[in-house]
C-alpha positions in Angstrom: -21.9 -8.8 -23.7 -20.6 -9.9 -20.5 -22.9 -11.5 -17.8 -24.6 -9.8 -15.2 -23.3 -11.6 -11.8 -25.8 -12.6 -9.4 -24.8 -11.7 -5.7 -27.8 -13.4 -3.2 -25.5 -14.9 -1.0 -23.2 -12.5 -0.3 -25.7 -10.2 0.8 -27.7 -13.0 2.7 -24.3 -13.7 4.9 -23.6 -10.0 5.1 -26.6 -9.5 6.6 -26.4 -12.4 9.3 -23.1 -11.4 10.8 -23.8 -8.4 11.0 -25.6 -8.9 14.3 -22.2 -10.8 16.0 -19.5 -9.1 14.4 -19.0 -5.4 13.9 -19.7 -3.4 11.0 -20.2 -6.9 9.6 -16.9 -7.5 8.5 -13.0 -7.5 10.4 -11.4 -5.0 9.0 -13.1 -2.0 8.1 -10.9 -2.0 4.3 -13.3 -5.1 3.7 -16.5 -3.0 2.5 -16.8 0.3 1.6 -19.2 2.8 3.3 -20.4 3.4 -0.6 -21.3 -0.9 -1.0 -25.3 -2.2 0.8 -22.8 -5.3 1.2 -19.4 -6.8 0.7 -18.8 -10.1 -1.7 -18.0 -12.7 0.2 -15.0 -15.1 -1.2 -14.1 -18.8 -0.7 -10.7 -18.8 -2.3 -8.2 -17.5 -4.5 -6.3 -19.3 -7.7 -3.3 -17.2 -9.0 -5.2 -14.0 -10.6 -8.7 -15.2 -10.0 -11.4 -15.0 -6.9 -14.5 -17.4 -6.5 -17.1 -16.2 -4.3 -20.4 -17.9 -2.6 -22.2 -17.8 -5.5 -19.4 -19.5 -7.4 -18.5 -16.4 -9.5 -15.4 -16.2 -11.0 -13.4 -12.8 -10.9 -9.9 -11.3 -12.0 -8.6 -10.0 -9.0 -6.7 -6.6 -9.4 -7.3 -5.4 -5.6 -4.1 -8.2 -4.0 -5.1 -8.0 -1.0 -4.5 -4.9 -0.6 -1.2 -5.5 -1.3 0.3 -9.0 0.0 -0.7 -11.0 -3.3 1.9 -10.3 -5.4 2.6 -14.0 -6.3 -1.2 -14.2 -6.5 -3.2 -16.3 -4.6 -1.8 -19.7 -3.0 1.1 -19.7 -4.8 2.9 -23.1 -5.3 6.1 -22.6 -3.2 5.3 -20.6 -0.2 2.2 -22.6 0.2 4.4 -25.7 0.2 7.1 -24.0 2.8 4.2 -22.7 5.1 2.5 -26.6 5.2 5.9 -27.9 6.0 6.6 -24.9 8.7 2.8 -25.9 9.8 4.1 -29.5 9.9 7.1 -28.1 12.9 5.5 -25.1 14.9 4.1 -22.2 14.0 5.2 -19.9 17.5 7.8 -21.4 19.4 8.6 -17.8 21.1 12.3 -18.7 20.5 14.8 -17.8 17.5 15.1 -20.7 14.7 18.0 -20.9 11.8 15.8 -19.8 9.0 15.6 -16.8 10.9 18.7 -16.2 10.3 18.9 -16.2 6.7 15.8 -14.4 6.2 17.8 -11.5 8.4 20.7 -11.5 6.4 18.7 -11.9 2.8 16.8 -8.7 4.3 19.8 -7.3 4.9 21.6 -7.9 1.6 18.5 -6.8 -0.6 17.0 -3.4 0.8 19.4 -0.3 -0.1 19.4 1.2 3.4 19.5 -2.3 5.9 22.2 -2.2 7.8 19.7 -4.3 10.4 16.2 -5.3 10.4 13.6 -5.9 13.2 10.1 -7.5 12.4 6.8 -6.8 13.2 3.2 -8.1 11.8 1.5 -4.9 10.5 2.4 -1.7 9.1 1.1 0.1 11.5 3.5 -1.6 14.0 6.6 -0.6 12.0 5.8 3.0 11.5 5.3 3.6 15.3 8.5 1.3 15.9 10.3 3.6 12.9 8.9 6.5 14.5 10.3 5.7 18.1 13.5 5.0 16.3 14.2 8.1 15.0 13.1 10.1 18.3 15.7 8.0 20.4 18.4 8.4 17.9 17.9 12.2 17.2 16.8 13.1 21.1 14.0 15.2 19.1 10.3 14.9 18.6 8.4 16.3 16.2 8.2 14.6 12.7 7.0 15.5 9.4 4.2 13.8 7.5 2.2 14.3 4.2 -1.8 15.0 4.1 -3.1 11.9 2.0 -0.7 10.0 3.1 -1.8 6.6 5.1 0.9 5.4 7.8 -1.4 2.9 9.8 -4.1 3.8 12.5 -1.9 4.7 15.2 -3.5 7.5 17.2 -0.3 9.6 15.6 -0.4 8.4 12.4 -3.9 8.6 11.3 -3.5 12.3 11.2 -4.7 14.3 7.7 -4.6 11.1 5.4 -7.8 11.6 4.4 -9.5 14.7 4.6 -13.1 15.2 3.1 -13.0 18.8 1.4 -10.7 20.7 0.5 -11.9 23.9 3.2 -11.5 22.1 5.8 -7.7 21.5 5.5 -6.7 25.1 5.4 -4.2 26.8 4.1 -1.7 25.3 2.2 1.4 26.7 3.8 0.2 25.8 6.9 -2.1 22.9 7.3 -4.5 22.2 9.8 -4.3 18.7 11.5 -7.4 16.3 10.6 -8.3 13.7 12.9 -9.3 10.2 11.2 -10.9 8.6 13.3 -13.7 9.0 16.1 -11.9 8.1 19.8 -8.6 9.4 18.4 -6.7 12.0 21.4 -6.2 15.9 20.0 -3.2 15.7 22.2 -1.9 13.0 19.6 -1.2 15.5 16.7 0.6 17.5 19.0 4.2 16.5 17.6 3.0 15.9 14.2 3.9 18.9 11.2 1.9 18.7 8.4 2.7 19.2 4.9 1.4 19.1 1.3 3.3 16.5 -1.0 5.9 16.7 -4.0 6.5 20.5 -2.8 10.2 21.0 -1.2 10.0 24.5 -0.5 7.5 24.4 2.0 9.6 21.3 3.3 12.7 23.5 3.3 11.2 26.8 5.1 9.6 24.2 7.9 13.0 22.7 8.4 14.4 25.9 8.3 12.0 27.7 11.0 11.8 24.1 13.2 14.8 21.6 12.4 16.3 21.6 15.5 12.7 19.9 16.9 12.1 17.4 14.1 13.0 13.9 14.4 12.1 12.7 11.4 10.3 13.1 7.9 7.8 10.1 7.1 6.6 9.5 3.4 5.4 6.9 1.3 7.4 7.0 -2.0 4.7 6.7 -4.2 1.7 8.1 -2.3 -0.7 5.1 -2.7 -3.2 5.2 0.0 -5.2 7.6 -1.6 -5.7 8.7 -5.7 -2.5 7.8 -7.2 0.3 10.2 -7.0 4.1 9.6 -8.2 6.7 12.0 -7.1 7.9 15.1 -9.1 11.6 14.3 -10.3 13.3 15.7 -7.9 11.2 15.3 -5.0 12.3 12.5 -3.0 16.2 13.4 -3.5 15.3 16.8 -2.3 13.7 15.1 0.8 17.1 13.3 1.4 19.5 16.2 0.6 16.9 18.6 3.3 17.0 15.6 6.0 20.6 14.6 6.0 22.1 18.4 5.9 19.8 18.8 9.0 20.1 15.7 11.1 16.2 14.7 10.4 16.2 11.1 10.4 14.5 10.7 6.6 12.1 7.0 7.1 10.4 5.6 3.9 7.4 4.0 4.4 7.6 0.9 1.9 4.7 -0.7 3.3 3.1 -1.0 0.0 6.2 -0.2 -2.3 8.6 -2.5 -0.3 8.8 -6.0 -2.6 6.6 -4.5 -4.8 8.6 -2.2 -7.3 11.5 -3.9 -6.6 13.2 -6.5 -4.9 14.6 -3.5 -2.7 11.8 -1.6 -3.2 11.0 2.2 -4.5 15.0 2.6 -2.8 16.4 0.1 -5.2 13.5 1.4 -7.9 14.0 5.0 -7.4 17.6 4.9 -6.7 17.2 6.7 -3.0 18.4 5.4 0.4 16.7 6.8 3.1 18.0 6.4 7.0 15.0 3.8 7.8 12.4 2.0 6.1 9.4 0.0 6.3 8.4 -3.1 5.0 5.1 -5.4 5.2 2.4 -6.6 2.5 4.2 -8.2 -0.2 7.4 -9.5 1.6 5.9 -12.8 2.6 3.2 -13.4 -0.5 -0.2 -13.3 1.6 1.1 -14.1 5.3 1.7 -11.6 8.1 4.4 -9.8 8.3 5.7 -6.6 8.6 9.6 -4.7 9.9 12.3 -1.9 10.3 14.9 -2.1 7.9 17.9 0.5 8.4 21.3 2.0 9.6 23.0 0.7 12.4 23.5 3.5 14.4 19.7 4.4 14.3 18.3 0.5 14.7 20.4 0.4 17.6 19.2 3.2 19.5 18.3 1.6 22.6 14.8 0.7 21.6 13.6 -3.2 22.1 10.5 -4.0 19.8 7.9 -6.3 21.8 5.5 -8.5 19.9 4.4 -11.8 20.6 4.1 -13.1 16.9 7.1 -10.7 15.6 9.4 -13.0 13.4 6.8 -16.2 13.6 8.3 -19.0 11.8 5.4 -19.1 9.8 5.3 -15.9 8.5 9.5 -16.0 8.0 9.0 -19.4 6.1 6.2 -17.2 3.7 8.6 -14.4 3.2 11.6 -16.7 2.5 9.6 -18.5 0.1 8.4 -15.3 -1.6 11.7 -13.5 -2.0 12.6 -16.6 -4.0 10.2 -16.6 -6.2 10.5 -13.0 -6.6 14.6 -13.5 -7.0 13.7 -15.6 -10.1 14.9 -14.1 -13.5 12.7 -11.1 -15.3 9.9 -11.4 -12.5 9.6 -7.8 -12.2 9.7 -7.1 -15.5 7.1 -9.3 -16.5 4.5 -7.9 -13.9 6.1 -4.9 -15.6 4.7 -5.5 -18.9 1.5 -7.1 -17.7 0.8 -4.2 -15.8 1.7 -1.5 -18.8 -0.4 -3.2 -21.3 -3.5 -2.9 -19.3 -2.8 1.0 -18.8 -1.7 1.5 -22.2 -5.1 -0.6 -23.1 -7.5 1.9 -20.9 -6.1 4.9 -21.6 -6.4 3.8 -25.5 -10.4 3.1 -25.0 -10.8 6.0 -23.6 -9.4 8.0 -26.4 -11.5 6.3 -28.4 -14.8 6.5 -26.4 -14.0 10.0 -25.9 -14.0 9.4 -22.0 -11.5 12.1 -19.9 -9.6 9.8 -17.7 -5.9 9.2 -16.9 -4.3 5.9 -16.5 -0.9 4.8 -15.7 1.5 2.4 -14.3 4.7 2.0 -12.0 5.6 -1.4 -11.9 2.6 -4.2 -11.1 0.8 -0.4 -9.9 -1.5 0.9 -12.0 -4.4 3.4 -11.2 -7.2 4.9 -13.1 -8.7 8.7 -12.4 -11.7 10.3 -14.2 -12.2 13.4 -15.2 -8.5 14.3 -15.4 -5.7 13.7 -18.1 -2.6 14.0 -16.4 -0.8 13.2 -13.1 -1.8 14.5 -9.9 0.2 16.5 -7.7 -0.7 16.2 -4.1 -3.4 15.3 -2.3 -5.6 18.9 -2.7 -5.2 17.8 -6.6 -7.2 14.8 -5.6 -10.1 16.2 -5.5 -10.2 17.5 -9.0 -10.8 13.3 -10.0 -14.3 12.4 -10.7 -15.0 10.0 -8.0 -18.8 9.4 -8.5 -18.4 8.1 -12.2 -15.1 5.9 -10.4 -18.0 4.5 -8.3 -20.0 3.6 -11.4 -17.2 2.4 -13.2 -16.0 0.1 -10.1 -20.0 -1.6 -9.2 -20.4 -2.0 -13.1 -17.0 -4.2 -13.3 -17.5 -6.2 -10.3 -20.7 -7.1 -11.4 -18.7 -8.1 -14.4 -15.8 -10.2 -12.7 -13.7 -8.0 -12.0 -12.4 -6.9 -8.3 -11.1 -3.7 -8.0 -10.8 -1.4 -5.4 -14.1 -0.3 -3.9 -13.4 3.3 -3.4 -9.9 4.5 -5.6 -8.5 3.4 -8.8 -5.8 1.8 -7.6 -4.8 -1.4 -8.7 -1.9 -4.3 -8.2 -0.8 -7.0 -10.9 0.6 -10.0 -9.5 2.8 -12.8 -10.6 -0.4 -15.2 -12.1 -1.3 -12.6 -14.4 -1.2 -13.1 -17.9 -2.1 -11.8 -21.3 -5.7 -13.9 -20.7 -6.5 -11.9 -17.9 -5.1 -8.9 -19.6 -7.8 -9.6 -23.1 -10.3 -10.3 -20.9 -9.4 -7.4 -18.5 -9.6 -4.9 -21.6 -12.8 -5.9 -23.0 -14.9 -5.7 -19.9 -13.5 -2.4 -19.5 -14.6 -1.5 -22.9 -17.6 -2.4 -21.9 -18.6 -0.9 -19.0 -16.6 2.5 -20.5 -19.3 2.7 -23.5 -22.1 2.2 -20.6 -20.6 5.1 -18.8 -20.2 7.1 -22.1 -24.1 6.5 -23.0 
């Protein structure tokens, strides 16, 4: 029986900056609306977190994303101390620069050219402005559930509440995300269900000669788990090049992550532009446009004070190293796809409907279901209360997973340890919920 973690100190520190900073924490990703109060952490060590209370946890949430070396990982904590050691922003270009460009370059599919950024929310809007100046059109196409930053224009349907108030499938309404967000910014947004092409198809047909481009995450992963239907996202590509639609995937989450090229390299499709952020520079700031020539030059000049930092360039340089090393990716692989294979065993035995799965270092878990989801209106078939039970019961039992979706990342530092130990607190905590 695994040990009940006391939390006093978290909650005692929650509860004093909550009166200086707002919401109590910096980003609202940091504590869930469903949590009295977020853990509070003092550091990472490969797969593990230790909080204020010196508890010790597997960490399976990355980040959100970036730790995909784990956490202070050997050699791009030794290249940011001696980037530390020189400048951090010299506002001016530097040689490794350079080679960071041209490794860009040479490893995602569709880089002809890269430009940076430092979040993902930068490089959809600068994507998004790409594709307008290149195609001299407007309007672009986007998926309900899925998350492209919180841009006025991009935080549009990615995460309804109910399924009534999304309306009909064929034609979607537009959902707002956020209080303080303009009507007016939806205006040149078209919204679609994912994984079905023929409503993509009869849109482009009816409006192609306004769109500018079609946005989608690969793998929709800001929400429940979905993968694409075989087919889908080379049916995107055939729609948007036979119409001039500039086809952008966002990779913010996939770029680095499945690949070294990413769901392109992973999934064997080249899109006109992409996106990359979180994992490129193993737990540093970073964030960019990768994509063709013609488009990437299109008369648009990205502005950002920290874009291309040589701190966060030294991060990413380090990182694609390590992640250039021999049978990296398939060893995150396997990690990840024993611990699926593990759950989705347990709950076969405990009698527990759930379905669990992997793509890479991705895995996700969804109750009440047994088979992959389809779009986002499938989502809310998953039971997300017992996911709530299941999620409090393991953190209280050292592991950190995502507060409010099963969704999960692997990292370098993991290892069959983490994977035993992984296993039998979920067995654990599954027979509780089975009770």
């Amino acid at each position: 029986m695994t040990g009940i973690y006391e939390t006093k100190t978290s909650k005692e520190l929650y509860a004093q900056t909550r009166n200086c900073l707002l919401d109590g924490v910096a980003s609202s990703m940091h504590k869930s609306e469903l949590e009295e109060y977020p853990i509070y952490f003092e550091r990472g060590q490969g797969s593990h977190l230790f909080d204020v209370d010196e508890n010790e946890y597997i960490d399976y949430l990355g980040g959100y994303g970036p730790a995909i070396l784990g956490f202070t990982p050997p050699g791009v904590m030794q290249a940011a101390i001696e980037q530390i050691s020189m400048g951090t922003q010299l506002a001016a270009p530097f040689k490794l620069l350079n080679e960071v460009s041209r490794k860009l370059v040479e490893v995602i599919p569709c880089a002809d050219i890269v430009s940076y950024a430092m979040t993902g929310t930068e490089a959809v809007m600068l994507a998004c402005r790409l594709a307008r100046a290149h195609t001299g059109k407007e309007k672009i196409i986007r998926f309900e559930g899925h998350y492209h930053g919180w841009s006025d224009e991009a935080l549009i349907s990615n995460a309804p509440n109910s399924l009534k108030m999304m309306g009909p499938r064929n034609k979607p309404w537009k959902i707002l995300g956020s209080a303080g967000q303009r009507q007016a910014a939806a205006a040149d947004m078209i919204v679609l269900p994912w994984n079905d092409l023929s409503l993509v198809d009869q849109v482009v047909k009816r409006q192609g000669n306004e769109i500018a481009a079609l946005i989608t995450e690969p793998v929709m992963l800001n929400c429940e788990v979905v993968p694409p239907k075989p087919g889908f996202l080379e049916g995107l590509r055939e729609i948007t090049q036979k119409n001039e639609i500039d086809f952008i995937l966002d990779e913010v989450i996939t770029g680095f992550r499945l690949a070294l090229g990413g769901a392109q390299e992973f999934f064997g499709i080249t899109p006109d532009l992409s996106t990359f952020a979180k994992s490129a520079a193993g737990g540093y700031p970073i964030a960019g446009v990768a994509g063709k020539r013609e488009i990437m030059e299109s008369d648009v000049h990205p502005l950002g004070t920290f874009n291309g930092n040589p701190l966060s360039i030294a991060a990413c340089h380090a990182t694609i190293k390590a992640l250039e090393q021999p049978d990296m990716y398939e060893n995150m692989g396997r990690i990840t796809h024993n611990i699926a294979e593990g759950v989705t065993q347990i709950g076969k035995r405990l009698g527990i409907e759930l379905y669990c799965a992997n793509i890479q270092s991705v895995w996700w878990l969804q109750f009440g279901i047994h088979s992959a989801l389809a779009d986002y209106r499938d989502t809310f078939r998953v039971n997300k209360p017992k996911y709530q039970k299941f999620y409090k019961l393991c953190l209280q039992r050292g592991l950190r997973m995502h507060p409010v979706r099963g969704r999960f990342y692997v990292s370098a530092a993991h290892g069959e340890k983490d994977v035993e130990k992984t296993l039998q607190t979920i067995e654990e905590v599954l027979t509780i919920l089975g009770e």
